[in-house]
C-alpha positions as a LaTeX table, in Angstrom:
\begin{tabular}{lrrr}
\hline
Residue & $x$ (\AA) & $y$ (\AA) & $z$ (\AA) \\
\hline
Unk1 & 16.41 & 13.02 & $-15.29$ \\
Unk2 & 15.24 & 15.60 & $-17.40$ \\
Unk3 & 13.52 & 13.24 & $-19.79$ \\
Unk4 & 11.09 & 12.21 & $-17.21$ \\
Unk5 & 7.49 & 13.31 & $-17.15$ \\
Unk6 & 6.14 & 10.91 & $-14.62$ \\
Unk7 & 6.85 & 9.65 & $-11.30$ \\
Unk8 & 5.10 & 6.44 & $-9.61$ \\
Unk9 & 5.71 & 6.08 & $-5.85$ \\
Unk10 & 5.36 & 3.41 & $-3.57$ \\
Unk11 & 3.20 & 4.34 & $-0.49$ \\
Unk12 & 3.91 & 2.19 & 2.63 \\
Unk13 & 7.15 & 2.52 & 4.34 \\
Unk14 & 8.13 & 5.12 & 1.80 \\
Unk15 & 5.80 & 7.94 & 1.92 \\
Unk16 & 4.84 & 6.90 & 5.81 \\
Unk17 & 5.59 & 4.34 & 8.35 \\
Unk18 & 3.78 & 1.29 & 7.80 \\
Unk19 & 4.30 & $-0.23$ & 11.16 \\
Unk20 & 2.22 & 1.73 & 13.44 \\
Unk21 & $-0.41$ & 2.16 & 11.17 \\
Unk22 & $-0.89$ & $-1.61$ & 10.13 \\
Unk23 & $-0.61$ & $-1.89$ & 14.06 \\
Unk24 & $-3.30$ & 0.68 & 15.06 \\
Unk25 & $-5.64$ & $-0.91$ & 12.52 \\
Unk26 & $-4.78$ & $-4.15$ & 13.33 \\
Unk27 & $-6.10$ & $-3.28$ & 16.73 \\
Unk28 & $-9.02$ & $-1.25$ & 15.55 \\
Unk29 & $-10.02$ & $-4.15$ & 14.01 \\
Unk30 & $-9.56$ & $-7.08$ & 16.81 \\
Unk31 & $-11.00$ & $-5.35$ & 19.04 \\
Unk32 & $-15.02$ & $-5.21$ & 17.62 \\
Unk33 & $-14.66$ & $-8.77$ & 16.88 \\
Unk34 & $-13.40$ & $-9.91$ & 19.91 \\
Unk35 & $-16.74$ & $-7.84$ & 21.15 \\
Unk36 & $-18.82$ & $-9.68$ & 18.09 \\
Unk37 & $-17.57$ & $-13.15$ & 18.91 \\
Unk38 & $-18.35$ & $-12.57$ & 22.94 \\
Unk39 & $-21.84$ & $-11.00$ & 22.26 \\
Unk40 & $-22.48$ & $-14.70$ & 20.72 \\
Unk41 & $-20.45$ & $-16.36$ & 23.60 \\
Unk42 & $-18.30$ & $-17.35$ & 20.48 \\
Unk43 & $-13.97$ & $-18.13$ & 21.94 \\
Unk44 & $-12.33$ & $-15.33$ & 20.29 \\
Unk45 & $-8.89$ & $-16.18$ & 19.09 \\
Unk46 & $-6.14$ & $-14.44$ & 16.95 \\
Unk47 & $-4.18$ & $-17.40$ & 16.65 \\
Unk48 & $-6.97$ & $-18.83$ & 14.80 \\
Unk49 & $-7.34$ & $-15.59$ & 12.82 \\
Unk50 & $-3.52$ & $-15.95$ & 11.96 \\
Unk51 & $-3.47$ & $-19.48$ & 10.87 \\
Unk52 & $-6.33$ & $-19.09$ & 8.50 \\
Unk53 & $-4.21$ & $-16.16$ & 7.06 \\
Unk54 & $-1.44$ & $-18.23$ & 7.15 \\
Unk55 & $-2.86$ & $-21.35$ & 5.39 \\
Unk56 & $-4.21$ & $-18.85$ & 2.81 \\
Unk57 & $-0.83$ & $-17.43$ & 2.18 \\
Unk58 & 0.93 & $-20.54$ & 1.79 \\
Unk59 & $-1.28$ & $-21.83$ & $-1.00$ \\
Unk60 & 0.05 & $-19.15$ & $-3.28$ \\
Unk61 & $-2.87$ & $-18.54$ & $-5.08$ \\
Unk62 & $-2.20$ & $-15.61$ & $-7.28$ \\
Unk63 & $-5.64$ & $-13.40$ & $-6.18$ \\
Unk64 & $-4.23$ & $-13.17$ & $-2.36$ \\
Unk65 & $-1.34$ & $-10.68$ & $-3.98$ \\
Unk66 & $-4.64$ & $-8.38$ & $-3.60$ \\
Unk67 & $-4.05$ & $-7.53$ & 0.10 \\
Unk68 & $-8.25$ & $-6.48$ & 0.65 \\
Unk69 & $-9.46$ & $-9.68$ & $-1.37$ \\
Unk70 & $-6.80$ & $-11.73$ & 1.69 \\
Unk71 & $-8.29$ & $-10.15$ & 4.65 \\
Unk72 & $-11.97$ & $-10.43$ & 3.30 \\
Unk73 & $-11.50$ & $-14.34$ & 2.99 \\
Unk74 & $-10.08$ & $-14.84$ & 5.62 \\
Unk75 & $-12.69$ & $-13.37$ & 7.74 \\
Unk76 & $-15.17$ & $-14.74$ & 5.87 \\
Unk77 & $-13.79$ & $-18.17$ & 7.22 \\
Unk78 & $-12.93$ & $-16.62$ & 10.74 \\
Unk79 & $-16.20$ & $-15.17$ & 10.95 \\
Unk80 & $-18.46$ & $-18.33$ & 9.58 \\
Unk81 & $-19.64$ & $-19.40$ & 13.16 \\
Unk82 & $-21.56$ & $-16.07$ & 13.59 \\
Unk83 & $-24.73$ & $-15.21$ & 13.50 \\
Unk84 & $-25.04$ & $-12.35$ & 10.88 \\
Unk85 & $-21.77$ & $-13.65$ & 9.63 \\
Unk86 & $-21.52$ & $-10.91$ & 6.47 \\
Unk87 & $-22.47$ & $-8.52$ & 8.16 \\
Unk88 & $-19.99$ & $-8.62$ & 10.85 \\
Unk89 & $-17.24$ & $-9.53$ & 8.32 \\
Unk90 & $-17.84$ & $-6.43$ & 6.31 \\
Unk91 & $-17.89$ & $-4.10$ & 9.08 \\
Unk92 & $-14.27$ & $-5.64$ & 10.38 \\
Unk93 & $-13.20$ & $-5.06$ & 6.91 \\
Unk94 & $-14.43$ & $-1.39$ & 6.77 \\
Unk95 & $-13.26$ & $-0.42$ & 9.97 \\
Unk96 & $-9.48$ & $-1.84$ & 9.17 \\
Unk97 & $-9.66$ & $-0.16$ & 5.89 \\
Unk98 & $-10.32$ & 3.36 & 7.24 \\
Unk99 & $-8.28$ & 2.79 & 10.58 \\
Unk100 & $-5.54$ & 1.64 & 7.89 \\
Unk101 & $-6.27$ & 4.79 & 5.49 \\
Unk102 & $-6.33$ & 7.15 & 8.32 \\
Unk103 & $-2.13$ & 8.70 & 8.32 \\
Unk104 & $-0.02$ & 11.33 & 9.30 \\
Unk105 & 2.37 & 11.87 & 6.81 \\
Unk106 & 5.39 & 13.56 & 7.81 \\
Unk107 & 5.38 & 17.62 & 6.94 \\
Unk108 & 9.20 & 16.96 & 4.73 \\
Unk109 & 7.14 & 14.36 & 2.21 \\
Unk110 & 4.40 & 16.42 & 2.10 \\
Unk111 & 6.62 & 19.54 & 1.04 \\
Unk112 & 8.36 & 17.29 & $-1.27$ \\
Unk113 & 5.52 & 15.60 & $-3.25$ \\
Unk114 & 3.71 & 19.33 & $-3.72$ \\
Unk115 & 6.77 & 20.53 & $-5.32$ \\
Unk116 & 7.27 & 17.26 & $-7.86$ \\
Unk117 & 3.65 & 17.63 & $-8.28$ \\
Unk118 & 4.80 & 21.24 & $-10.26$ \\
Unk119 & 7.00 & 19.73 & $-12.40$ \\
Unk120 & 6.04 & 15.85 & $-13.05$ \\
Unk121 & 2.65 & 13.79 & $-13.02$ \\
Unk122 & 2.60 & 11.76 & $-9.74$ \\
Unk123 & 1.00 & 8.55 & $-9.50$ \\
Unk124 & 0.86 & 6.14 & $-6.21$ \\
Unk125 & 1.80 & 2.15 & $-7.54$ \\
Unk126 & 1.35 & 0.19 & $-4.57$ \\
Unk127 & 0.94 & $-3.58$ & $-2.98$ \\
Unk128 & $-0.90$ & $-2.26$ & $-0.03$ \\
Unk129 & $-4.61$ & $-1.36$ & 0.63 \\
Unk130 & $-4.18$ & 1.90 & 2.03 \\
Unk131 & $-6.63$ & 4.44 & 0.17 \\
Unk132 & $-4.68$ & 7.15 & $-1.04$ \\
Unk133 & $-7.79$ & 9.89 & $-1.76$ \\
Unk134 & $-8.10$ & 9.34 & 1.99 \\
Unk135 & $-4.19$ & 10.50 & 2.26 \\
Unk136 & $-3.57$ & 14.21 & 2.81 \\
Unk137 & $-1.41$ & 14.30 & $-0.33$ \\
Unk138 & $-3.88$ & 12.04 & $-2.15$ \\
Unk139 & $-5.17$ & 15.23 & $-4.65$ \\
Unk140 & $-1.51$ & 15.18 & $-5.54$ \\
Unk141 & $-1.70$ & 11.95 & $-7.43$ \\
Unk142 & $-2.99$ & 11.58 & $-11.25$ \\
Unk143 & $-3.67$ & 7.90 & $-10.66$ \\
Unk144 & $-3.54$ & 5.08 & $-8.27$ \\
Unk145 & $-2.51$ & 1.54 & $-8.97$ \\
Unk146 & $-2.70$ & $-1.94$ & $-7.07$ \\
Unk147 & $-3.43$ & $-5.56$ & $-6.90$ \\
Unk148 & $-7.03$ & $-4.57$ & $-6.14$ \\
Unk149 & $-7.50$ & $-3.14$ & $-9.31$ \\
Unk150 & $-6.62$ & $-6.95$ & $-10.81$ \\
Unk151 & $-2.95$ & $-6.29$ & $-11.27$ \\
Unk152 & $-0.43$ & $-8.27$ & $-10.45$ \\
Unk153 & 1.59 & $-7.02$ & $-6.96$ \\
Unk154 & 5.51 & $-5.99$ & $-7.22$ \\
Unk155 & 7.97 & $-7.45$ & $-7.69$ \\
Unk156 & 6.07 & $-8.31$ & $-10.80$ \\
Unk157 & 6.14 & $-5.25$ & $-13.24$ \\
Unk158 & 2.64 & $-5.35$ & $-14.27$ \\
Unk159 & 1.64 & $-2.47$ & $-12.79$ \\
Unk160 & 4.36 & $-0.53$ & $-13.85$ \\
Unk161 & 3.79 & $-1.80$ & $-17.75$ \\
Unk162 & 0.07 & $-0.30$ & $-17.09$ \\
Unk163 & 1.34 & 2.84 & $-16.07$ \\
Unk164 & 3.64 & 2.93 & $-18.84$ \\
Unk165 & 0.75 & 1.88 & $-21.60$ \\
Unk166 & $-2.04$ & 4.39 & $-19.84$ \\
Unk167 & 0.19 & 7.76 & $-20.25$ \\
Unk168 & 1.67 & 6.38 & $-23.35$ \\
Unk169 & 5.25 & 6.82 & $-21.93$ \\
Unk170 & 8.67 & 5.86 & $-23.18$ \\
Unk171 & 10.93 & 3.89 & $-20.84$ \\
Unk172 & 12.52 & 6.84 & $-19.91$ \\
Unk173 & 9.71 & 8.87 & $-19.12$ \\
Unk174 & 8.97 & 7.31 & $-15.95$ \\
Unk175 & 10.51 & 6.80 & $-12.89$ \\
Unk176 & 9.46 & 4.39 & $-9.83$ \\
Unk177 & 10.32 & 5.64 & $-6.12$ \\
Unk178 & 10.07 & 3.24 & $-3.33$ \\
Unk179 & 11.64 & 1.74 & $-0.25$ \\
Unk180 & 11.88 & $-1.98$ & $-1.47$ \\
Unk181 & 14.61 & $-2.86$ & $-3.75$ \\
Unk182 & 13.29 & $-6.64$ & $-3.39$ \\
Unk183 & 9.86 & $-5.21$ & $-4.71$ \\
Unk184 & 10.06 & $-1.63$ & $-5.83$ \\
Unk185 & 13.50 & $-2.21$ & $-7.40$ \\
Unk186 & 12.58 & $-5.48$ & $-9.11$ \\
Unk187 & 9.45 & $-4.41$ & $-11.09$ \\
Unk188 & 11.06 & $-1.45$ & $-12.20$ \\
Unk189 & 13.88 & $-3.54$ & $-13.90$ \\
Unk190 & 11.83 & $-5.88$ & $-15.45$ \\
Unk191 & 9.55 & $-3.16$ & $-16.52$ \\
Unk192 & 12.46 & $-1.12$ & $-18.01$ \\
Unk193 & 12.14 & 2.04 & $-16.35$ \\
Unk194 & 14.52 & 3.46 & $-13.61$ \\
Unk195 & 14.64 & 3.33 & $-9.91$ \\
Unk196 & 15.17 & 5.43 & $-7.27$ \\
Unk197 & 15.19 & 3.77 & $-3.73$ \\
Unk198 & 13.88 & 6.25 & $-1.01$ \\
Unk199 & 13.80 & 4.61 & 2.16 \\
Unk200 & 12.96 & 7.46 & 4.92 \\
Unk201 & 11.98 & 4.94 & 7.78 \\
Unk202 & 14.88 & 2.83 & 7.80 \\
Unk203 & 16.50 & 4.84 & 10.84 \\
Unk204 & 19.74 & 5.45 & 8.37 \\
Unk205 & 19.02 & 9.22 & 7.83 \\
Unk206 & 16.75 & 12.40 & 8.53 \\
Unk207 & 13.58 & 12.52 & 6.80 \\
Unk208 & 14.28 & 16.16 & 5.47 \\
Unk209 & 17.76 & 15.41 & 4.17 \\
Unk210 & 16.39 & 12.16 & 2.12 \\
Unk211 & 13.82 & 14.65 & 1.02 \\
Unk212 & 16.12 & 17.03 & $-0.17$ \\
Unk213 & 18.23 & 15.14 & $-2.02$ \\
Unk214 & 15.49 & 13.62 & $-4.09$ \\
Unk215 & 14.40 & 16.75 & $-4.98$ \\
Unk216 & 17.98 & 17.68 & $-6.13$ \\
Unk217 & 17.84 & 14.20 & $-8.00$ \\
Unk218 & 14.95 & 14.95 & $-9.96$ \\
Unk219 & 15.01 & 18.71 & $-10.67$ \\
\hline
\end{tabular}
């Protein structure tokens, strides 16, 4: 590894776990419109919420890889009944986005990232909408890359490629860390570079000894 000068990790479900998060959001976010749509004696209903995601989803349209520009249409169609419909629909969005930026990350990742930060430029390359300057380790990253920013999400390697062309890297000047082999793994292959899969949440091992031996991996 000593070739390697930069270092792009996946966020969700590899620097934190995703689950409760997305959940806490999730509820966050139900909860003021279920109060919006009963201030307008509006039926509130997240099956209806889930099939428009649902119907969104299955018509594969490239743009819905961008997890924010999803969410926004479909509450724009959830939300269309509504007096002050915009409105409303923006302040769901908001309060998802910071419920869904707002994480504990675990003390051993922390640890980990500040001392890779000494010895490799760290970048976050993620599918998610999570806001990493809202992270506590977000100072620690050079760069942040997703399908918001009009790439294309993993498994495809585009963001990877950008990553590569930005910091005018070879191949073997960056690695990719993340929990997904489908995703994470995948782009990285196509893209060239190599792969190390760091799954801390799985339930397999401690956080601290994954921890440790990435840093023995790397350095």
């Amino acid at each position: 590894m000593n070739k390697v000068k930069l270092i792009s990790f996946d966020l969700d479900d590899t620097l934190y776990d995703n689950r409760p998060v997305i959940s806490r959001a999730e509820t966050v976010f139900l909860a003021y419109l279920k109060a919006k749509f009963e201030s307008q004696n509006k039926q509130f209903s997240v099956q209806k919420y889930t099939q428009i995601k649902q119907k969104l989803l299955a018509g594969k349209e490239q743009r819905f890889e961008d997890m924010s520009l999803l969410r926004q249409a479909v509450l724009a169609e959830f939300c269309s009944g509504l007096n002050e419909t915009n409105a409303i629909s923006s302040k769901a969005f908001e309060l998802f986005i910071n419920a869904r930026s707002n994480i504990d990350i675990p003390l051993a990742i922390e640890n980990m990232l500040n001392q890779l930060s000494k010895h490799f430029i760290l970048v976050s390359v993620t599918n998610g909408n999570c806001d990493p300057k809202q992270l506590s380790v977000g100072q620690l990253f050079a760069d942040n890359y997703s399908p918001s920013l009009k790439s294309r999400a993993k498994p495809h390697p585009q963001m990877l490629q950008q990553v590569l062309a930005d910091y005018e890297l070879s191949l073997e000047e960056l690695i990719h860390i993340g929990d997904s082999v489908e995703n994470d793994g995948v782009a990285a292959s196509v893209a060239g570079v190599a792969f190390y899969h760091f799954s801390p949440f799985d339930g397999s091992d401690q956080i601290t000894q994954q921890c440790q031996r990435l840093l023995q991996y790397l350095i």
